[in-house]
C-alpha positions in Angstrom: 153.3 -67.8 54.6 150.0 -69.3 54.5 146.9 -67.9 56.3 143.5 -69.6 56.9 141.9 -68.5 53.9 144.6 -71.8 52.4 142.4 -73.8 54.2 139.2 -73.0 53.2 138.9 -74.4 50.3 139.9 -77.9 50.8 137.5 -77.6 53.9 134.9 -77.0 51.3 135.9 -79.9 48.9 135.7 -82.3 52.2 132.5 -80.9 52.9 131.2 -81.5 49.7 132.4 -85.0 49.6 130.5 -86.1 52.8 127.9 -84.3 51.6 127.6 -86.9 49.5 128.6 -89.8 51.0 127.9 -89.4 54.7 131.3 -90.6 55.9 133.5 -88.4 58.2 136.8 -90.1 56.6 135.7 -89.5 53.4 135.7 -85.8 53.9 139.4 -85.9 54.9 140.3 -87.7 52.3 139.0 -85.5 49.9 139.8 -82.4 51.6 143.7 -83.6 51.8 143.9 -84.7 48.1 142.0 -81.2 47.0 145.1 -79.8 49.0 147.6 -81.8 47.4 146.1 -81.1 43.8 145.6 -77.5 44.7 149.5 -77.5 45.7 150.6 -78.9 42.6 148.3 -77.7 40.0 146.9 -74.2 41.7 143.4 -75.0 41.1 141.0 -77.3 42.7 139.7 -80.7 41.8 135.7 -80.9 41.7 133.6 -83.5 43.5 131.4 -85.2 41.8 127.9 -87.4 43.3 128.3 -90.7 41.3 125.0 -92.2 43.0 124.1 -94.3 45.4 126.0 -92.4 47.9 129.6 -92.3 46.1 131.3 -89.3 45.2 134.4 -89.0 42.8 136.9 -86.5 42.6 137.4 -85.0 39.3 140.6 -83.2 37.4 140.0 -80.9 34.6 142.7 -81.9 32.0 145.0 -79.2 32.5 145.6 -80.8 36.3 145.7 -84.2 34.5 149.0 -82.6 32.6 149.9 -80.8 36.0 150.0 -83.6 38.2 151.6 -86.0 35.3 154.5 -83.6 35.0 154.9 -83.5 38.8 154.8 -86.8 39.3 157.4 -87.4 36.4 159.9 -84.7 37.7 159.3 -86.7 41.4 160.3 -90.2 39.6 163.2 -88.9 37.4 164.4 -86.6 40.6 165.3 -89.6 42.4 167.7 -91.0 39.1 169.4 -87.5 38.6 171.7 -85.4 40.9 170.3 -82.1 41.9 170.3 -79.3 44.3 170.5 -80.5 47.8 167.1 -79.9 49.6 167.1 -77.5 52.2 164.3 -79.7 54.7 165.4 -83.4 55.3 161.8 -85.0 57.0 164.4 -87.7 58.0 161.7 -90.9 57.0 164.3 -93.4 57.6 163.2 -94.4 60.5 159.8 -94.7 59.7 160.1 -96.2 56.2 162.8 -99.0 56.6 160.9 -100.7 59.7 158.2 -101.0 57.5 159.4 -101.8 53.9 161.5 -104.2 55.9 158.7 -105.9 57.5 156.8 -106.5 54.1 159.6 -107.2 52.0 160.8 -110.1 54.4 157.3 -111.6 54.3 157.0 -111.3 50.7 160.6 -113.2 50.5 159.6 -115.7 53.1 156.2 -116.0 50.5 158.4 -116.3 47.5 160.5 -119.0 49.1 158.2 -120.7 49.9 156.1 -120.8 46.7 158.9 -121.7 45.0 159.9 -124.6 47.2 156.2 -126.3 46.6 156.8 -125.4 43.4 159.8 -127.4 43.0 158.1 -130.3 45.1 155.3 -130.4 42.3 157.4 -130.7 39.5 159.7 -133.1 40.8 156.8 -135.4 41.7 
């Protein structure tokens, strides 16, 4: 069970980020990828002030290996059979509307590319 002291330091990461560059959204952003990297590796990433009003995040190199290792077992989970999750978040719904909607426009795009195409050579 988590407690607010889980939050604190990803509150701190976002704080330090618009710190830095003055944007509200920027702040979230960095505060929710400190939690994610904090999730997978157990240690924060740092911000870093690049100048000019940019910040960057930072991994040491053991999150590097971390998050490369996590991101492998995600990629290879979906090719083997394992143990059923317990926690469906059901994204169905939300994911095939919206693949759907770009994949039909990038078909439509390929269609027609290649159908100029096709007038071009046979010219």
């Amino acid at each position: 069970m988590s407690g607010l002291n889980d939050f604190l330091a990803p509150v701190a990461v976002g704080s330090q980020a618009v710190g830095i560059t003055a944007q509200p959204m920027d702040g979230i952003t960095a505060g929710a990828y400190a939690a994610l990297v904090n999730a997978i590796t157990g240690s924060m990433p740092t911000v870093q002030d690049v100048g000019n009003g940019h910040a960057q995040m930072l991994l040491s190199d053991t999150q590097i290996i971390a998050m490369r290792k996590f991101l492998d077992k995600q990629v290879f989970g979906f090719l083997t059979p394992g143990v059923p999750d317990t926690l469906d978040l059901n994204m169905g719904p939300v994911v095939t509307p919206w693949s759907l909607k770009y994949a039909i426009t990038l078909a439509l795009l390929l269609l027609a590319a290649g159908w100029v195409a096709h007038w071009l050579i046979a010219r």
